[in-house]
mmJSON file of the N, C-alpha and C atoms, coordinates in Angstrom:
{"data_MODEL":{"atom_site":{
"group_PDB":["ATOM","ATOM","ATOM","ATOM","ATOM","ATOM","ATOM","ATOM","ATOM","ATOM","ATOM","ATOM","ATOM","ATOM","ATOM","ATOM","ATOM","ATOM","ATOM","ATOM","ATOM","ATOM","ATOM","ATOM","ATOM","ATOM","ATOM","ATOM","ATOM","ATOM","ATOM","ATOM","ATOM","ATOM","ATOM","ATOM","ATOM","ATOM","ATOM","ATOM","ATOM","ATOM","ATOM","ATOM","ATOM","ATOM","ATOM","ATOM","ATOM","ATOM","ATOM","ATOM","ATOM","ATOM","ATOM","ATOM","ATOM","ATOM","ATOM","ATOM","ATOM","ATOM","ATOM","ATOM","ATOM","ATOM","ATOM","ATOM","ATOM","ATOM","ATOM","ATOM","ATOM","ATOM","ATOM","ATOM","ATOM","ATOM","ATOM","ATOM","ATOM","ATOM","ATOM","ATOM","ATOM","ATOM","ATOM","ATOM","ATOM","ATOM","ATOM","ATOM","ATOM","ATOM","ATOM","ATOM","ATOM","ATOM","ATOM","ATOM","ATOM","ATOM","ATOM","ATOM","ATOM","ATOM","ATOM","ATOM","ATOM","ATOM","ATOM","ATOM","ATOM","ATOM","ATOM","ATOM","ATOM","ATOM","ATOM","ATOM","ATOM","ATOM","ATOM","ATOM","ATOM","ATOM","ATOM","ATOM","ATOM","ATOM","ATOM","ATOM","ATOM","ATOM","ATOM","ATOM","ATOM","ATOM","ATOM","ATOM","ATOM","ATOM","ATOM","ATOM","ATOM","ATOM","ATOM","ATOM","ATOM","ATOM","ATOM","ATOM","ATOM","ATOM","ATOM","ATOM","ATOM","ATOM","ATOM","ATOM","ATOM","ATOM","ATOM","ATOM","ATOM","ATOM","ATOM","ATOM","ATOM","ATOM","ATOM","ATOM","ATOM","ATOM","ATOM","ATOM","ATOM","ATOM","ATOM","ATOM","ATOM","ATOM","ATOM","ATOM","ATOM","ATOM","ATOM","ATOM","ATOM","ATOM","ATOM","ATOM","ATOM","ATOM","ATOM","ATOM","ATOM","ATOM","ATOM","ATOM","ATOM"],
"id":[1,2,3,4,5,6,7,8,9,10,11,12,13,14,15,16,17,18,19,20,21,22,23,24,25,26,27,28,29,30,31,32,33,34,35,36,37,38,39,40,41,42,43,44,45,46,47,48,49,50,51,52,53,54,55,56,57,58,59,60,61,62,63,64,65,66,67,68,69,70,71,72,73,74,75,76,77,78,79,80,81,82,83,84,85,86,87,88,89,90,91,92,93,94,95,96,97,98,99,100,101,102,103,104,105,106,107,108,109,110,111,112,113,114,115,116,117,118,119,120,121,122,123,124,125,126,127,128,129,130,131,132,133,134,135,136,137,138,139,140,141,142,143,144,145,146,147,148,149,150,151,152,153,154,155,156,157,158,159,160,161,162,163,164,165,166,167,168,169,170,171,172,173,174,175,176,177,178,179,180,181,182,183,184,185,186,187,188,189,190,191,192,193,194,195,196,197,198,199,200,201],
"type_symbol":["N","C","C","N","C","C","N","C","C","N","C","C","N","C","C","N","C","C","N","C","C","N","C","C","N","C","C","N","C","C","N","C","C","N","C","C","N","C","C","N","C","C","N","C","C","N","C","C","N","C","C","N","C","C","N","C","C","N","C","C","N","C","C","N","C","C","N","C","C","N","C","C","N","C","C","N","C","C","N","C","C","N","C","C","N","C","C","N","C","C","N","C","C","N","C","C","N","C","C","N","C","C","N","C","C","N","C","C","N","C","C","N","C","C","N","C","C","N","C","C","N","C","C","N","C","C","N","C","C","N","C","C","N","C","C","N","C","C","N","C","C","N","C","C","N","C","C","N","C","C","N","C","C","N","C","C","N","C","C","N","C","C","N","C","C","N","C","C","N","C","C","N","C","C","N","C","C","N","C","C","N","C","C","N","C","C","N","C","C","N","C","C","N","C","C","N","C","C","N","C","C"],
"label_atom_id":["N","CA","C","N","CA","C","N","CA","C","N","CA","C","N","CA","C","N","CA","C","N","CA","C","N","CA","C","N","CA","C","N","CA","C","N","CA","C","N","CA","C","N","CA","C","N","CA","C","N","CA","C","N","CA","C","N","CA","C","N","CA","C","N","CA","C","N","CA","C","N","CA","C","N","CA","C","N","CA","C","N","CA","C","N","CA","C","N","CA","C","N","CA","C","N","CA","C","N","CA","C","N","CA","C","N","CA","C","N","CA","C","N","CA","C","N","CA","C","N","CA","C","N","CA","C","N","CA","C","N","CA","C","N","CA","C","N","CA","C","N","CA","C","N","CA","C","N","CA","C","N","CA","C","N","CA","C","N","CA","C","N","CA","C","N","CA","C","N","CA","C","N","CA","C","N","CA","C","N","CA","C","N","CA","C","N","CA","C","N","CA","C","N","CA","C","N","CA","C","N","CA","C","N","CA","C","N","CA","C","N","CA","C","N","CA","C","N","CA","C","N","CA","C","N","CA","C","N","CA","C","N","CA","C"],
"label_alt_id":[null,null,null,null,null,null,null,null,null,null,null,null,null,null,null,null,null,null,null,null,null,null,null,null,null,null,null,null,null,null,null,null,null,null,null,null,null,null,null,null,null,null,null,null,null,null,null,null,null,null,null,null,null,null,null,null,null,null,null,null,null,null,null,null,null,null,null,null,null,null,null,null,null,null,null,null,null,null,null,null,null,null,null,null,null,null,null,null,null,null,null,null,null,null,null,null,null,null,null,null,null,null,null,null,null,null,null,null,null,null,null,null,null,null,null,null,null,null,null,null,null,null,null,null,null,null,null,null,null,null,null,null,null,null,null,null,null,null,null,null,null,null,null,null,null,null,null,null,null,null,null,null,null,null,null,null,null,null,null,null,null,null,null,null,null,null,null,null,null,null,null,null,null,null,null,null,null,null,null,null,null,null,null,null,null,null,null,null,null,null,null,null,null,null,null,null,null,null,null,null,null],
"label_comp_id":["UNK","UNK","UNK","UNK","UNK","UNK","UNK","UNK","UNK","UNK","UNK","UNK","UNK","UNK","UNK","UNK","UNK","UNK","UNK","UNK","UNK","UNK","UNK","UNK","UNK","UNK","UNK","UNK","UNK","UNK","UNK","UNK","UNK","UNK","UNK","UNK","UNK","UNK","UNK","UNK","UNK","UNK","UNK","UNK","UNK","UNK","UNK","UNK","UNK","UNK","UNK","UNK","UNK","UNK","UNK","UNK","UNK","UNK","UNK","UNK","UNK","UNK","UNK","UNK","UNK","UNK","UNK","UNK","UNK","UNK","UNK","UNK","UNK","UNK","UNK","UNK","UNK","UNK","UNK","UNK","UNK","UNK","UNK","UNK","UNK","UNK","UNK","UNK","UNK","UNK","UNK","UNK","UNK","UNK","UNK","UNK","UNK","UNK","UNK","UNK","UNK","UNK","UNK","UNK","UNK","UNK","UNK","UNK","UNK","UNK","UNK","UNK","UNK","UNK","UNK","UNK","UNK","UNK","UNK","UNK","UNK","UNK","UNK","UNK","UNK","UNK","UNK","UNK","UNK","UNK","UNK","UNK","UNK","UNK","UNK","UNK","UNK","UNK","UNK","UNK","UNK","UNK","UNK","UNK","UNK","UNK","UNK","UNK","UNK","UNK","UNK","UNK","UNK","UNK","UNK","UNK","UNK","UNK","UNK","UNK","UNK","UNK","UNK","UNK","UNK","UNK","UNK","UNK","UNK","UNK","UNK","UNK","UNK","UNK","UNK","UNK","UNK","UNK","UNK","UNK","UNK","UNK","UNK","UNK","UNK","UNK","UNK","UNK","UNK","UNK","UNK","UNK","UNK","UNK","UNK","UNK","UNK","UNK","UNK","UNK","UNK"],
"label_asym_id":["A","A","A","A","A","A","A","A","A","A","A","A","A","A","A","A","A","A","A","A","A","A","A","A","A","A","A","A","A","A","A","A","A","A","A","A","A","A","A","A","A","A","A","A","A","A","A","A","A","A","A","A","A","A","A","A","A","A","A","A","A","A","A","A","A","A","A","A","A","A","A","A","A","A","A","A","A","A","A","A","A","A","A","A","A","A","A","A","A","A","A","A","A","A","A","A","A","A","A","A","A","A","A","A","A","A","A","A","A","A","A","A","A","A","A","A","A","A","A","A","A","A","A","A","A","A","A","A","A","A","A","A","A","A","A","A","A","A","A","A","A","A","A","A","A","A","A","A","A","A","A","A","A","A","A","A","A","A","A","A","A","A","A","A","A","A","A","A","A","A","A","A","A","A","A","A","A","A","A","A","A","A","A","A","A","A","A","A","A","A","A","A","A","A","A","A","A","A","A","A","A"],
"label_entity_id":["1","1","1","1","1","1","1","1","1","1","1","1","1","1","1","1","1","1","1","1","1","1","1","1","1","1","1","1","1","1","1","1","1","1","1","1","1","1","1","1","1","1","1","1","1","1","1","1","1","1","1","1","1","1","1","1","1","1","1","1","1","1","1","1","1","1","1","1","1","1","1","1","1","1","1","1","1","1","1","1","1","1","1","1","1","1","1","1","1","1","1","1","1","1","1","1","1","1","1","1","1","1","1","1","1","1","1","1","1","1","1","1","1","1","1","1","1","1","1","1","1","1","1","1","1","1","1","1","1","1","1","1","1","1","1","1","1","1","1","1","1","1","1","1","1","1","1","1","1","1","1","1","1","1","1","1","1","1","1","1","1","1","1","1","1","1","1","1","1","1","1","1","1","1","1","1","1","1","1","1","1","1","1","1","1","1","1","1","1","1","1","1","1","1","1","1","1","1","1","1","1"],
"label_seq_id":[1,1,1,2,2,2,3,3,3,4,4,4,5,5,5,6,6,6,7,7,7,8,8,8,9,9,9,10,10,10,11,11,11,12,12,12,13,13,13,14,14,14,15,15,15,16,16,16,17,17,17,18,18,18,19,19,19,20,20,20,21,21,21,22,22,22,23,23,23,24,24,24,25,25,25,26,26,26,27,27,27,28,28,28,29,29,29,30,30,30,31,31,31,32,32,32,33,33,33,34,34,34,35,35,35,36,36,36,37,37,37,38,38,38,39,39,39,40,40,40,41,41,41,42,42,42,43,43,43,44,44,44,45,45,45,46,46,46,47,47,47,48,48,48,49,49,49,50,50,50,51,51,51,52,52,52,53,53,53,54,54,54,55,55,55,56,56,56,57,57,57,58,58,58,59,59,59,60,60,60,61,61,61,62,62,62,63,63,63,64,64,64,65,65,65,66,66,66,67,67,67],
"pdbx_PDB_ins_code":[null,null,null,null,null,null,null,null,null,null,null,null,null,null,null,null,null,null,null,null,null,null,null,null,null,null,null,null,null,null,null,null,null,null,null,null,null,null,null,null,null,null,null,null,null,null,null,null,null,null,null,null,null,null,null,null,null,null,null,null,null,null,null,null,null,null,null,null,null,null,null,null,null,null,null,null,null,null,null,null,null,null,null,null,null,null,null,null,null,null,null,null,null,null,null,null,null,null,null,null,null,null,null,null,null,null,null,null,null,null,null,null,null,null,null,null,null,null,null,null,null,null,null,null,null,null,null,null,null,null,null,null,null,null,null,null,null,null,null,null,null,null,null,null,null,null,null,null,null,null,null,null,null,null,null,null,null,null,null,null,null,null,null,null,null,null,null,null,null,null,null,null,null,null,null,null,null,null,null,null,null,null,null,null,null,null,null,null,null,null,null,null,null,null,null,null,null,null,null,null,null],
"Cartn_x":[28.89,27.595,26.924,25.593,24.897,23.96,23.795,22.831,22.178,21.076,19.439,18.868,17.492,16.626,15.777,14.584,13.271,12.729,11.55,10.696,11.24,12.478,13.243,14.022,14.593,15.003,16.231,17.402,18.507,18.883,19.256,19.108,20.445,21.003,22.568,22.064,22.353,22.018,23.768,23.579,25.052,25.024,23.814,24.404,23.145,23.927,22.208,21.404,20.304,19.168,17.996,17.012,15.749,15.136,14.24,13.475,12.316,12.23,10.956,11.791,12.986,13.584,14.049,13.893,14.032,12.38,11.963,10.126,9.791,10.103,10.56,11.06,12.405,13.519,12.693,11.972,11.363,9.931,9.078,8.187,6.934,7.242,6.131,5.342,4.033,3.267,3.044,3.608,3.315,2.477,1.433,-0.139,-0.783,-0.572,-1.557,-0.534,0.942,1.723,2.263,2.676,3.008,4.787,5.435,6.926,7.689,7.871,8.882,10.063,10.692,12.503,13.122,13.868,14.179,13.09,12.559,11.138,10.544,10.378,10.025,8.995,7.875,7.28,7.853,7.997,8.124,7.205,6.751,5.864,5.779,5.101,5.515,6.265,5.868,6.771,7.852,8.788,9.954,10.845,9.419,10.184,11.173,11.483,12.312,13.687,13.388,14.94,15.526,15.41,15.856,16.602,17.693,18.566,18.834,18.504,19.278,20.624,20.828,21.905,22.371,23.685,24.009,23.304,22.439,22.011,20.617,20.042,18.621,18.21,16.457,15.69,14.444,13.631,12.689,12.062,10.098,9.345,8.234,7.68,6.682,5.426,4.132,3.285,1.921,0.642,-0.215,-1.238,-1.955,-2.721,-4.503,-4.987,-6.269,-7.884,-8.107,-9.776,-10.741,-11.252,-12.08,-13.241,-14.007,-15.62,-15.985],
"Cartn_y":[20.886,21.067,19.712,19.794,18.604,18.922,17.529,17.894,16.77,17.072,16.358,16.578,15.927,15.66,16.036,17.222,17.507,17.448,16.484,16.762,16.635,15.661,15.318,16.566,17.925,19.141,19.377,19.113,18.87,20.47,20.477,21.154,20.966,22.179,22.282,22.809,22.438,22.524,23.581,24.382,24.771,24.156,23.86,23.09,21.71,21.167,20.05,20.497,19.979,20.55,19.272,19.425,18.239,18.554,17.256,17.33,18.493,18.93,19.754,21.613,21.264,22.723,23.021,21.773,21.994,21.844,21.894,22.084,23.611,23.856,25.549,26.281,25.6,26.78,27.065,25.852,25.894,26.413,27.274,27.542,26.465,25.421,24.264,24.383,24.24,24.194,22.237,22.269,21.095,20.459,21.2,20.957,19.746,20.088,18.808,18.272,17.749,17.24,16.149,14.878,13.787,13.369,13.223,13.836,11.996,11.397,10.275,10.828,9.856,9.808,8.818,8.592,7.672,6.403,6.561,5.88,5.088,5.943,5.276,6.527,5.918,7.2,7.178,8.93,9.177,9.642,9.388,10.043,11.553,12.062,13.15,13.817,13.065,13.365,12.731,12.062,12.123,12.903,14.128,15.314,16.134,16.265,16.793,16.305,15.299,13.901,13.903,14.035,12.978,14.24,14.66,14.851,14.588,15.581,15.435,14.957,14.067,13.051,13.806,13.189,13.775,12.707,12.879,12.652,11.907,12.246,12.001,12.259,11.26,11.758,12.299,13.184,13.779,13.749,13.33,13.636,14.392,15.482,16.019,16.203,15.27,14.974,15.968,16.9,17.431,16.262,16.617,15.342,15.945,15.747,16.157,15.011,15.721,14.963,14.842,13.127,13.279,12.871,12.087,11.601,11.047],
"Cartn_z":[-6.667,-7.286,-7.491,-7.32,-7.568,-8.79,-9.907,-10.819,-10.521,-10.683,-10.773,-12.182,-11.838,-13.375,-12.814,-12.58,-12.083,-13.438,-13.244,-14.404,-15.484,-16.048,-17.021,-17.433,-16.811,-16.807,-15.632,-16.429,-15.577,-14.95,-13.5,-12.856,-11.781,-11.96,-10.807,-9.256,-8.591,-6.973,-6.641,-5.904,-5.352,-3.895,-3.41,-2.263,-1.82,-0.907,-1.033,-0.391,-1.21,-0.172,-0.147,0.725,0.828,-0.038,-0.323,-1.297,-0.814,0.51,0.986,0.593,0.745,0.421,-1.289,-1.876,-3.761,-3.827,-3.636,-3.58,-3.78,-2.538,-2.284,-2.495,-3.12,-4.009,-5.595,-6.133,-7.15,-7.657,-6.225,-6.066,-6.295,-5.705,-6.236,-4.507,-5.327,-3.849,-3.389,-2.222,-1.869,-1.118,-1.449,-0.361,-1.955,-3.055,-3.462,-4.661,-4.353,-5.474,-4.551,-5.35,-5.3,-5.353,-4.847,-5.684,-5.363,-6.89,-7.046,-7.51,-6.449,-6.623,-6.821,-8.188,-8.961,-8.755,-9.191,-9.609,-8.478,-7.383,-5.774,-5.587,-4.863,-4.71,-3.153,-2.368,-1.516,-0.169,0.579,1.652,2.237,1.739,2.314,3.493,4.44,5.854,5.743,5.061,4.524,3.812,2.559,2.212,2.897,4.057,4.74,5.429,5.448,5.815,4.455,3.235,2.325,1.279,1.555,0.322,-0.709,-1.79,-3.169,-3.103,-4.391,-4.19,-6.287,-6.629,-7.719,-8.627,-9.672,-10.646,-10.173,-9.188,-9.105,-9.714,-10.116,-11.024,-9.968,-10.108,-9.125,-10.225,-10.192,-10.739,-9.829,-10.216,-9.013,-10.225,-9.418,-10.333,-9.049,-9.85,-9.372,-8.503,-7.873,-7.545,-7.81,-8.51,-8.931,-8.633,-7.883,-7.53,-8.683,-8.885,-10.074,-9.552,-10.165,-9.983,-11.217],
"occupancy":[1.0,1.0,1.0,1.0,1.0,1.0,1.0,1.0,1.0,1.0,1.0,1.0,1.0,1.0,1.0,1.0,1.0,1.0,1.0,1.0,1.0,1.0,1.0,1.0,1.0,1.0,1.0,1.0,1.0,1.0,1.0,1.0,1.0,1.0,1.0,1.0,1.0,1.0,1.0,1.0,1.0,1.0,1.0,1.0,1.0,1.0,1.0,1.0,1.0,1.0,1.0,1.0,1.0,1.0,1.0,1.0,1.0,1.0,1.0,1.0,1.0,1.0,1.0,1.0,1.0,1.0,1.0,1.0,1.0,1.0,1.0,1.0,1.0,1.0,1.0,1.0,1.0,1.0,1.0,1.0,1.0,1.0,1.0,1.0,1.0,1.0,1.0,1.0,1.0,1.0,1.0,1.0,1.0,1.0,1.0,1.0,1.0,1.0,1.0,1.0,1.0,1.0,1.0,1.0,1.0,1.0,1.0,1.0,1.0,1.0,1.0,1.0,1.0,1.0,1.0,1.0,1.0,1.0,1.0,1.0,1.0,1.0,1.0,1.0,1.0,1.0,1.0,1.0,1.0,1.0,1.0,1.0,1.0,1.0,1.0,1.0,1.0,1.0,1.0,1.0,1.0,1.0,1.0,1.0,1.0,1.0,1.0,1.0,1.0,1.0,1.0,1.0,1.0,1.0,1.0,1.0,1.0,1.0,1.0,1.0,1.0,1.0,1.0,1.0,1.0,1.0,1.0,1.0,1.0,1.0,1.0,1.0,1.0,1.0,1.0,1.0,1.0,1.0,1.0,1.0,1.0,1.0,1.0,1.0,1.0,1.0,1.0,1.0,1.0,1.0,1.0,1.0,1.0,1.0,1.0,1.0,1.0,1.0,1.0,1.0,1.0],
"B_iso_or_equiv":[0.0,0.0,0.0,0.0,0.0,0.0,0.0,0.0,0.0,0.0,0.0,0.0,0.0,0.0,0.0,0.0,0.0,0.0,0.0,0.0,0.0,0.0,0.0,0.0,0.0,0.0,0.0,0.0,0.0,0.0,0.0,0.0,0.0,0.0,0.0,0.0,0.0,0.0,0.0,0.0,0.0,0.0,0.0,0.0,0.0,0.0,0.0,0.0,0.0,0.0,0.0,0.0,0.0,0.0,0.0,0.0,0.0,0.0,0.0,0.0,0.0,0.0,0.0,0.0,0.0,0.0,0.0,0.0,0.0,0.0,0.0,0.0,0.0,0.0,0.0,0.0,0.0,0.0,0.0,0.0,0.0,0.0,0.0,0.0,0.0,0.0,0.0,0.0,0.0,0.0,0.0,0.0,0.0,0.0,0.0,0.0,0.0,0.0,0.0,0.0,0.0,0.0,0.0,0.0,0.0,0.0,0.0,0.0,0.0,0.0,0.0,0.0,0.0,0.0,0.0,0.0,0.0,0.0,0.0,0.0,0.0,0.0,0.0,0.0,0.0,0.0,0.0,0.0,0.0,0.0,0.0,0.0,0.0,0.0,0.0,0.0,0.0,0.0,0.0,0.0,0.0,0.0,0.0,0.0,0.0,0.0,0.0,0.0,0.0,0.0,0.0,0.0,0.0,0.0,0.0,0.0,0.0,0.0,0.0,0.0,0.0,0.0,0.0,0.0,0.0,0.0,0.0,0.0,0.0,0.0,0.0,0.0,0.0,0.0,0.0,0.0,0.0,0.0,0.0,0.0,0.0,0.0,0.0,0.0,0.0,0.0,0.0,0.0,0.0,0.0,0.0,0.0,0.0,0.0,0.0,0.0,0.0,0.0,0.0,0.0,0.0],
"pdbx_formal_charge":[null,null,null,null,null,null,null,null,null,null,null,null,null,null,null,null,null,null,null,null,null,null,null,null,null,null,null,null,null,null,null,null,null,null,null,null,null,null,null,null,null,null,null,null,null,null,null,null,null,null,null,null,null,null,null,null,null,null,null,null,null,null,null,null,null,null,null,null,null,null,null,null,null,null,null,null,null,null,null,null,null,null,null,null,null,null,null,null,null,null,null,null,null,null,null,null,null,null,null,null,null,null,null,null,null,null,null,null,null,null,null,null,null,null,null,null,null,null,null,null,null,null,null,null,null,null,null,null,null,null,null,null,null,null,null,null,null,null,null,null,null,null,null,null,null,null,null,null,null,null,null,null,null,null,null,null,null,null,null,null,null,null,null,null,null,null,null,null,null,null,null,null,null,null,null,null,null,null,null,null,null,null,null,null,null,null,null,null,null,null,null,null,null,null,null,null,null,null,null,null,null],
"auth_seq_id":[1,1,1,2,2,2,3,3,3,4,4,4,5,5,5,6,6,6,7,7,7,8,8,8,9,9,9,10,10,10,11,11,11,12,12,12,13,13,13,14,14,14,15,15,15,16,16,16,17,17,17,18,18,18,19,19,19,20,20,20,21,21,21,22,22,22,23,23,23,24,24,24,25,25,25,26,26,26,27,27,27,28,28,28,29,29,29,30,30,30,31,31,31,32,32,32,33,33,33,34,34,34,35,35,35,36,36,36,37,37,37,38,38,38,39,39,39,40,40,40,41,41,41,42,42,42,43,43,43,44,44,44,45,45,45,46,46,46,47,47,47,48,48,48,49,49,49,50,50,50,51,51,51,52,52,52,53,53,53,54,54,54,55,55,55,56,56,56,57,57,57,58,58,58,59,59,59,60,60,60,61,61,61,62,62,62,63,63,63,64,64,64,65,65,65,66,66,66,67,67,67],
"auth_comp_id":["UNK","UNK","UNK","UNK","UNK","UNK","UNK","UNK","UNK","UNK","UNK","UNK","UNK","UNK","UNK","UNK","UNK","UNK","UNK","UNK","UNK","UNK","UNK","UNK","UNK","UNK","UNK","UNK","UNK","UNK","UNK","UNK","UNK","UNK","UNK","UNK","UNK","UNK","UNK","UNK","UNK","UNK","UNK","UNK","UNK","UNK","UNK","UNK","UNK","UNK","UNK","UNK","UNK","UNK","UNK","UNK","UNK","UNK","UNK","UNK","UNK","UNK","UNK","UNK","UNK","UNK","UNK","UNK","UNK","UNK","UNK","UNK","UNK","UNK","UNK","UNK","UNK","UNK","UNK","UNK","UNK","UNK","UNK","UNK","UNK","UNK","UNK","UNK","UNK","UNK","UNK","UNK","UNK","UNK","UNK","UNK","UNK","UNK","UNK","UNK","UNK","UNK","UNK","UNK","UNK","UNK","UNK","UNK","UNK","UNK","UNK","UNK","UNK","UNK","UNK","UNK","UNK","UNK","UNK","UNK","UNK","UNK","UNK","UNK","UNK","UNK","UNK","UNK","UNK","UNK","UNK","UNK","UNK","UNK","UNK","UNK","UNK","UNK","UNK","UNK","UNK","UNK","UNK","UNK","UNK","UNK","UNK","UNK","UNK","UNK","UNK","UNK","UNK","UNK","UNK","UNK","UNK","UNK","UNK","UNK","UNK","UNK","UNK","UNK","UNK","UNK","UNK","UNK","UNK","UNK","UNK","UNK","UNK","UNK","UNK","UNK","UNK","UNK","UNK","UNK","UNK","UNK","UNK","UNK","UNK","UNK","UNK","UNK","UNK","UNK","UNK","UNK","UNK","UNK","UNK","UNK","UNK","UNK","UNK","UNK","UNK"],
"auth_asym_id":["A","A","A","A","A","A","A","A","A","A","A","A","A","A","A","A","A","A","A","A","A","A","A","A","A","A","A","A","A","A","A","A","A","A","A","A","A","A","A","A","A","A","A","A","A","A","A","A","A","A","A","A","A","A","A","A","A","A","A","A","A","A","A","A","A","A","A","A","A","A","A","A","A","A","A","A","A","A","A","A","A","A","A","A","A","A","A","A","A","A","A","A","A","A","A","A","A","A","A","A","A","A","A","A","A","A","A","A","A","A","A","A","A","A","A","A","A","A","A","A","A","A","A","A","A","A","A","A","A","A","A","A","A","A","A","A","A","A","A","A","A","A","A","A","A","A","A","A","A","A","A","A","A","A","A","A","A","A","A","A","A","A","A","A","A","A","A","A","A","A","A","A","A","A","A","A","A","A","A","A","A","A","A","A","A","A","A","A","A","A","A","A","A","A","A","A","A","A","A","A","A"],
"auth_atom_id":["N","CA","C","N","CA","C","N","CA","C","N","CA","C","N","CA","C","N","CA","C","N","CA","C","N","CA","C","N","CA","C","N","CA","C","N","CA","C","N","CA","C","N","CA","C","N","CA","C","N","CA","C","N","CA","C","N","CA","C","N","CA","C","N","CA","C","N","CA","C","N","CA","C","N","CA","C","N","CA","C","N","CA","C","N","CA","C","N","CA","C","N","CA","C","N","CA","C","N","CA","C","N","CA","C","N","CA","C","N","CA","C","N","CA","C","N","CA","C","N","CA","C","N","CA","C","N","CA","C","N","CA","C","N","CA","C","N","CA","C","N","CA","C","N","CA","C","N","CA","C","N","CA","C","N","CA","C","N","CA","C","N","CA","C","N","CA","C","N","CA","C","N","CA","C","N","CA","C","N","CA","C","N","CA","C","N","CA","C","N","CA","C","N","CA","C","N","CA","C","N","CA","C","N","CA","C","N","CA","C","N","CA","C","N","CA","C","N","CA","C","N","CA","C","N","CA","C","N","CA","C","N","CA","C"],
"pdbx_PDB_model_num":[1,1,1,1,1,1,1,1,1,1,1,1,1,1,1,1,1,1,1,1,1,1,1,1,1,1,1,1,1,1,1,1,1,1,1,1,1,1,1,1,1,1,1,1,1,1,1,1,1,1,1,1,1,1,1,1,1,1,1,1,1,1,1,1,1,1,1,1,1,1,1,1,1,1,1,1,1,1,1,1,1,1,1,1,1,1,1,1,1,1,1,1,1,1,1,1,1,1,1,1,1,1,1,1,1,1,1,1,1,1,1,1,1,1,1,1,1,1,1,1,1,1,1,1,1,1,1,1,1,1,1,1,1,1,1,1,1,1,1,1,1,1,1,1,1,1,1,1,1,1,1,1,1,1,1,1,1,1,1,1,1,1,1,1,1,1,1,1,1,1,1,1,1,1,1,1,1,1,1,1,1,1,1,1,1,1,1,1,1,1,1,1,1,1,1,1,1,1,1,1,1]
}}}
């Protein structure tokens, strides 16, 4: 088992998964969110290479248009 920190909310994995498939297991839409891992921001087209590791911290922040 792997535990992580999403959103400071510790969280058991039964198996690893990418950050693009814990996106998805968690119902987060990833058309307008930002997602840092252990305090790095990540690229999106990396969401899919990059495995949960045991005690990552994942923050997934909204991304909102202002003026």
């Amino acid at each position: 088992m792997i535990l992580i920190h999403l959103n400071n909310v510790p969280k058991t994995l039964q198996q690893p998964l990418s950050l693009q498939a814990l996106l998805e297991a968690q119902n987060i839409c990833q058309h307008s969110v930002a997602l840092v891992l252990n305090e790095a921001v990540v690229p999106k087209h990396r969401w899919s290479s990059i495995q949960c590791q045991n005690e990552d911290k994942i923050d997934v922040f909204a991304v909102v248009a202002g003026g």
